[in-house]
N, C-alpha and C positions, 0 to 999 in steps of 0.2 A: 520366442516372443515376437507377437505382431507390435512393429512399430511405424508409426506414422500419420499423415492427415484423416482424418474421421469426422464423420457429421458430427455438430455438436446436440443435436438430437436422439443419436444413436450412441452416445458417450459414456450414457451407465455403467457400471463398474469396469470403464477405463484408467489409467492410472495416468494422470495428468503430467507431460512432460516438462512444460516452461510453467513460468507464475504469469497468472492472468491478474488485471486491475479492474474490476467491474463497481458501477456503485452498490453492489451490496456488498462489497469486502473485497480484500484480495484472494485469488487462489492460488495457495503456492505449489511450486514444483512436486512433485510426489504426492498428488493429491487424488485420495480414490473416490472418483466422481460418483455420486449420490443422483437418485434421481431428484432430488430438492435443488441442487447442483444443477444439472441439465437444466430444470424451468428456469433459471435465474442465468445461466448461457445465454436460453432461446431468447429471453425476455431482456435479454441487453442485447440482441442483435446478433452475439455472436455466431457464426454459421460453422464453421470448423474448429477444430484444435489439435494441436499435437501432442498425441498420446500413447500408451502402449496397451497392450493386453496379452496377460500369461499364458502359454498354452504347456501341456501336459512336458515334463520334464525341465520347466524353468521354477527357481528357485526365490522368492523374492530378496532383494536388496538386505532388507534388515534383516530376514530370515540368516540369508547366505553369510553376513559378515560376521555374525554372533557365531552358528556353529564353527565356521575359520575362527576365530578368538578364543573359545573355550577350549581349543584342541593347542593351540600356540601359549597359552597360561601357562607358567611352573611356579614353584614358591616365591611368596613375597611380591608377586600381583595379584591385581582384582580386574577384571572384567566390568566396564560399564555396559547397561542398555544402550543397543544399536538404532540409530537415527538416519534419516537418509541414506542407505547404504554402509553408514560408518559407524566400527564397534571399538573405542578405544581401551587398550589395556592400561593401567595403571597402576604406580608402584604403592605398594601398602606399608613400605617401612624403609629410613634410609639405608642407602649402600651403596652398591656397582649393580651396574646391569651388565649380565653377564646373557651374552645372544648370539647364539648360531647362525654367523654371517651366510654361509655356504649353504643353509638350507633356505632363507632368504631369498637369498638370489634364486635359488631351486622354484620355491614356491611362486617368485613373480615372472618365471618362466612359464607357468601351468598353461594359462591362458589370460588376455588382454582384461579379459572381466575383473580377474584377481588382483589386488595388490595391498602389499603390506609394506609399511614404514618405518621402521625402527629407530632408534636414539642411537648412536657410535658403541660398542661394542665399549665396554670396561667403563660409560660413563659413570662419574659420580650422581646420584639421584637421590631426589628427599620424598617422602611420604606426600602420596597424593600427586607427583609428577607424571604427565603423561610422558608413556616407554613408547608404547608405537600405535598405530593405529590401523586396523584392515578395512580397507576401502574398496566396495563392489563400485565399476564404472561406472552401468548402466542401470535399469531401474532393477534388475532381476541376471541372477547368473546360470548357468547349465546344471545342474544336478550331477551329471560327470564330473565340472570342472571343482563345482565344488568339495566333492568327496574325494578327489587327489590330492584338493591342499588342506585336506582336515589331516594334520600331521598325526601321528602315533604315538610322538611324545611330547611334551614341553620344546617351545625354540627357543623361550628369553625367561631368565628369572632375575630376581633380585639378592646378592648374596650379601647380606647387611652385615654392618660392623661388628664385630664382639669384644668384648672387654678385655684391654691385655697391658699389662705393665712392660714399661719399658727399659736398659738399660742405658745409660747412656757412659761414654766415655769421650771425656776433650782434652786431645793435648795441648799442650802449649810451651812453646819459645822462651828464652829468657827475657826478650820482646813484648811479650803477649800481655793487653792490657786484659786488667779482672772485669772491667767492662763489656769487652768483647766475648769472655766468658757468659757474662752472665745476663747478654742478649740471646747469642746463640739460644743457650736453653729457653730463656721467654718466649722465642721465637717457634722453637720447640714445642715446646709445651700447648703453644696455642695450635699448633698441627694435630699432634697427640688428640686433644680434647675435640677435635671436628669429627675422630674416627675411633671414639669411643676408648683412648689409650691416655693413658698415665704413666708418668716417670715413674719407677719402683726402684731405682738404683741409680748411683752418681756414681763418677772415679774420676779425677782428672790428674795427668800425670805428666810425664816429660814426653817431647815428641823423639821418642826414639823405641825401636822394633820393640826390647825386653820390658821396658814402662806402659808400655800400650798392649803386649803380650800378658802381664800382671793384671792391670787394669780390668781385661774382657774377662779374664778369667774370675776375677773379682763379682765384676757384675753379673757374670753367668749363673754364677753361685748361688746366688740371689733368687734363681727360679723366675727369672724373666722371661715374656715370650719374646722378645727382639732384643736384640743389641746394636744399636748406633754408634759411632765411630768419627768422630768431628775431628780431625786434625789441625794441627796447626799451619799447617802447608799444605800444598794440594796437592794430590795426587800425582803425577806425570805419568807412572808408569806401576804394572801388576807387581813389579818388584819393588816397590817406593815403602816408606817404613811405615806405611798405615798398614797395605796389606801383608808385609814383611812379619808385623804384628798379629794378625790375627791369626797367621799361620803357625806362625811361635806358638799361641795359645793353643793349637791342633785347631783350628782353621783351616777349611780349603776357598779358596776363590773361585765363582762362579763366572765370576763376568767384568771386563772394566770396560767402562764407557760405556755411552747409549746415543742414541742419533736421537736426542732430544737436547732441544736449545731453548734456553740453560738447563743442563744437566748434565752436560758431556762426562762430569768428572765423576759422575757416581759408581760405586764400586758392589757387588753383590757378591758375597760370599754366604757362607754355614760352617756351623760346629761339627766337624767330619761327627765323632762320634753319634750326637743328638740331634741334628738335622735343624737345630735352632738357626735361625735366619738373623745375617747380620749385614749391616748395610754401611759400607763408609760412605760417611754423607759429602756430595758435592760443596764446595764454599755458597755457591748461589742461594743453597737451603738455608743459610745465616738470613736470608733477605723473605720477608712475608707474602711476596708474589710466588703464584703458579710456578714451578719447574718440577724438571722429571721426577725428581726426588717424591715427590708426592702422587706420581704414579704408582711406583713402585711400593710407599708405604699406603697409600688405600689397600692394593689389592690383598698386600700382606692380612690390614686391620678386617679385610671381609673375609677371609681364612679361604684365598687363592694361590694355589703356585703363581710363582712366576721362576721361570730358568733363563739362559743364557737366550734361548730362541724369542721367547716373549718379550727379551729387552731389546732385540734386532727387529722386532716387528716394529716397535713405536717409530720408527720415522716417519711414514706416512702421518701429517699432523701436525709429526714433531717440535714444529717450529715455533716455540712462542714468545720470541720476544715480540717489544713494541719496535715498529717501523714507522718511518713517515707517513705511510698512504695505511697505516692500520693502527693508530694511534690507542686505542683502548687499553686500560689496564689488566692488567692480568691479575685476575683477584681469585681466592678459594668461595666467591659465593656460588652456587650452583646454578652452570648453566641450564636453569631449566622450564622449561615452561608446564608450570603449575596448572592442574584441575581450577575451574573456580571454584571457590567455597559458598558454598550453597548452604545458607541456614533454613529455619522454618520457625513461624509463626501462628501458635494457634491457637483460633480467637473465642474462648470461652466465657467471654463477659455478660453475654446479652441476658435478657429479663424473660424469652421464651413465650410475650404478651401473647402471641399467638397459640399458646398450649393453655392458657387458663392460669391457673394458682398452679401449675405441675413446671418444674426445672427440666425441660426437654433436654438437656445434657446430662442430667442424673436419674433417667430413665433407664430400667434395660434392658439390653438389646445381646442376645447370645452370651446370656450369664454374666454380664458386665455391664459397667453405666457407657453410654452413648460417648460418653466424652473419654473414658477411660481406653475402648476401643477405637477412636480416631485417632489417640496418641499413640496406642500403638501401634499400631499401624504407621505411625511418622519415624518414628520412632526404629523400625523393622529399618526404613529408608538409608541413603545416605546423604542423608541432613542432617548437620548439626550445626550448633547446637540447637538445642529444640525452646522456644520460649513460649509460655502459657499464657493467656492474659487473662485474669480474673476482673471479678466485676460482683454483678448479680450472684451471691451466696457464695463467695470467694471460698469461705473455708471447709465448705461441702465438696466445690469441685475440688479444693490441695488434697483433703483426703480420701477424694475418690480416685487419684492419682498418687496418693502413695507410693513410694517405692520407685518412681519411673526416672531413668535421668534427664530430666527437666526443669528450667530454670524459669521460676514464675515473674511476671509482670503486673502488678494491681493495677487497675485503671480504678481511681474512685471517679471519674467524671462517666463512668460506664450510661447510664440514662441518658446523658447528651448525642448517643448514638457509635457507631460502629467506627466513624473515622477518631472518636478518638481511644479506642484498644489500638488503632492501626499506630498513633505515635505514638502509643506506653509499650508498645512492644517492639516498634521497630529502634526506638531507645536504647536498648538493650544489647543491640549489636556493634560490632565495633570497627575496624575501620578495614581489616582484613577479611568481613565479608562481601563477598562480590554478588550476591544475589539470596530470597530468601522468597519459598512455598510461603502464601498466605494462605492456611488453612483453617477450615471449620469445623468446630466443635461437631456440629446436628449431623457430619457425612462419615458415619462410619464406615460407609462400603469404601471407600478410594484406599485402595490397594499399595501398598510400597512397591509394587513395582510400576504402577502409574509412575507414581513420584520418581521413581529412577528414570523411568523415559524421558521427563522433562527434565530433569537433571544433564539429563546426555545430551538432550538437544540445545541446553544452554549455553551461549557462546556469543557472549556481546563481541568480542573481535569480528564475529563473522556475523556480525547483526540478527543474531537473535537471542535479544536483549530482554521479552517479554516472551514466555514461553506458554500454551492453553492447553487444556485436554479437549479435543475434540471426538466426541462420538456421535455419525450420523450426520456429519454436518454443523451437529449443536454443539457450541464451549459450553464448558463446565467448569470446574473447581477443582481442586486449587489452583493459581496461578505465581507461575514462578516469575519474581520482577529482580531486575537491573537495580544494583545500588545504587545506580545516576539515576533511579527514580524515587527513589524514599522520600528526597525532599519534599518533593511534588504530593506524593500519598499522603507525607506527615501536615500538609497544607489542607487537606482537604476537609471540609467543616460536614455537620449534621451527621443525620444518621444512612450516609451513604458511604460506600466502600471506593475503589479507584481505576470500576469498571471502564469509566470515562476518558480515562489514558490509555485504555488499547486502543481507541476508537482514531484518538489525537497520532498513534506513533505505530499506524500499521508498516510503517518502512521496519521494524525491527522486529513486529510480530512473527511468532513461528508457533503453528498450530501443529500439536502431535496428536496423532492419533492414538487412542483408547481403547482398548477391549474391554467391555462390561461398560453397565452403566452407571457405576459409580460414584462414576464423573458427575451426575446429574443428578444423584439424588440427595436431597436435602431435606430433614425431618421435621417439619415446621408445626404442623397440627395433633392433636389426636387421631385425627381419621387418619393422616400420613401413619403416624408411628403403627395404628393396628393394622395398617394395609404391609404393612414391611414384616409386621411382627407373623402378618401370616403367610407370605410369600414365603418366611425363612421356614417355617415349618410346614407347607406344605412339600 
């Protein structure tokens, strides 16, 4: 890759290193210069820029981080469209992520170009959280480098929870208040139900070795896949009468202790015969905060060994209580940082004045009506939920869309114009969307995987908050907007759209590039639709 200062006359199909401010727009970072681009350089003065150009064995950026991504995917991820360099993976359903630290490390040894990011190895993850993400440095990587760290197999999957009944056994003192019982279990219970597990079986007995020996074998019987073990005392030692008990019952002991704080006192054994896994629970587990205890039962709920080594690994971490200088609570919500949710909007109301007496969305276009084909196309995407907005012949286009999962919006004030399908539809969403495709009926061609691009490059943390398809230089459609801009859209009067806010808030704008021009076309007339109708069939 040549990189460096360059005429900005001689600039064409350079790939633009920094963002430039000119007044005909910004050009940002990663931007492959047009010769439309260059006049609008020349014609603002500009005489240089800092750019690059690929030569024969570089790889580009998005190119390079998407094949690393789909080679690093195992079960239970999904792969987004790659933007700037960056492809992140994401989990498709809750559980653990389970990831190959040591091939990790291998891979961001390849070369400086490469690197991949992961989430802590056994984290808890929910549906839609980003796992990791592979980031090319520079604009383009080596074709070598690349095909070393396209791995062979999977490095990170997700192993989600599955359905399992639980035993429980609590002894108790002659001390023991029925209270204390019968938080424990509520306490319980509400763990159980985070990791897809339900109590299947109770015993509560006396705390001593042959009552608690009765007891497991009681709930064993039952056809549980775990058994828990709460005593009335705690532990101290492998020979103390919790484990004294479960070995009565033919029990072997796996492991006592764990270099996890609180958790020390947790106890890991199995049913020698049936390999069933039994856990005496640390007292700390009575209390609704984070401790080990809840390491050791996810991995269980995601159908993972753990052994005596796997409990001496968690130190590194280990630690979690609260401290002075680290005051936060230790809660079971998941540390994680979520995908935004990206809905879509698409605007079927209009009257078509420009077609005549003929409904240009119920026209059609490759064996289908025009509007039936741009939903699917949304639809294809990873948008949801998808919202319709009717208007002009509402019940023509609901049953030209039949069957699709799609939640309709009537606008009767549809005649007043386009801004207001824009607030009957964006009405519709609710407060956990963080962004939403405004899409058009008349644009069949835009492709779900357009829509996935802008998806991926959506990311108001990192200000780009307003996402465009760009081909050639030219924006196009749809455009992906920032929930901190609805209000604003929902304000907007007549029959104009909320073009006029990219123009106000290019600090946040991010222009993606397009392949096809999809992007750009819009079926407004008769002579439009025949000119489409015969391009498709020629």
């Amino acid at each position: 890759m040549k990189f460096g200062r360059i005429g900005a006359a001689e600039a064409e199909g350079a790939i633009l290193a920094h963002s430039l401010r000119l007044d005909a727009g910004v050009f940002k970072k990663g931007r492959v210069l047009s010769s439309d681009d260059v006049a609008a350089l020349v014609e603002a003065g500009v005489e240089t820029v800092v750019a690059a150009r690929l030569e024969t064995g570089d790889v580009p950026e998005d190119t390079a981080a998407k094949r690393i991504a789909d080679t690093l995917a195992g079960p239970g991820t999904r792969v987004a469209a790659a933007f700037t360099g960056r492809c992140n993976l994401l989990a498709e359903t809750e559980g653990l992520l389970v990831v190959d630290a040591e091939r990790v490390d291998a891979l961001n040894r390849i070369d400086e170009t490469v690197t991949v990011a992961t989430l802590p190895p056994y984290e808890r993850v929910a549906a839609r959280q980003l796992l990791a993400t592979v980031k090319i440095i520079p604009l383009a990587a080596a074709e070598a480098s690349v095909a070393k760290a396209e791995a062979s197999e999977p490095l990170l999957r997700v192993a989600p929870f599955t359905a399992k009944t639980v035993g429980l056994v609590m002894s108790e003192l002659p001390g023991t208040k029925a209270s204390v019982l019968a938080s424990t279990r509520e306490v319980l219970q509400s763990r159980l139900a985070r990791v897809c597990a339900s109590l299947g079986a109770e015993r509560i007995c006396d705390h001593d070795e042959t009552a608690i020996a009765a007891a497991v074998g009681e709930v064993v019987a039952k056809g549980v896949n775990l058994v828990i073990v709460s005593g009335a005392s705690a532990v101290v030692d492998r020979r103390d009468v919790v484990p004294a008990g479960i070995e009565a019952a033919c029990g072997s002991i796996d492991h006592f202790g764990m270099p996890v704080d609180p958790g020390n006192l947790l106890l890991l054994a199995h049913m020698t015969e049936t390999g069933l896994p039994v856990i005496g629970m640390p007292g700390c587990a009575r209390s609704p905060k984070l401790n080990g205890f809840d390491w050791v039962l996810e991995r269980l709920a995601a159908d993972l060994t753990i052994s005596a080594y796997d409990i001496t690994r968690m130190g590194a971490g280990g630690l979690l209580k609260e401290i002075v200088s680290r005051p936060q609570p230790r809660t079971h919500t998941v540390a994680e940082r979520e995908t935004p949710h990206v809905a879509a909007l698409m605007l079927a109301a209009g009257q078509s004045r420009r077609m005549g007496a003929r409904n240009k969305l119920l026209e059609e276009v490759d064996g289908t009506t025009m509007v039936r084909q741009a939903t699917e196309n949304v639809l294809a995407s990873q948008a949801r939920p998808v919202v319709v907005v009717t208007g002009h012949e509402a019940e023509r286009v609901r049953t030209a869309l039949a069957g699709l999962d799609v939640t309709f919006a009537h606008n009767p004030d549809y005649a007043q114009g386009l801004s207001t399908s824009l607030r009957a539809g964006l009405s519709k969403f609710t407060g956990d969307v963080d962004g939403a495709l405004v899409c058009l009926g008349d644009m069949p061609q835009v492709r779900a995987a357009q829509l996935d691009a802008l998806i991926a490059a959506f990311d108001p943390i990192e200000g780009h908050a307003i996402c465009v398809p760009v081909v050639g230089g030219k924006r196009g459609n749809p455009v992906l907007w920032g929930s901190e801009f609805f209000a604003q859209i929902g304000s907007v009067a007549g029959d104009v759209g909320a073009r006029h806010l990219i123009g106000e808030n290019a600090a946040v704008l991010c222009e993606v590039p397009a392949d096809g021009d999809g992007v750009l076309l819009d079926i407004d007339t008769p002579e439009a639709l025949d000119a489409f109708r015969n391009r498709r069939s020629a």
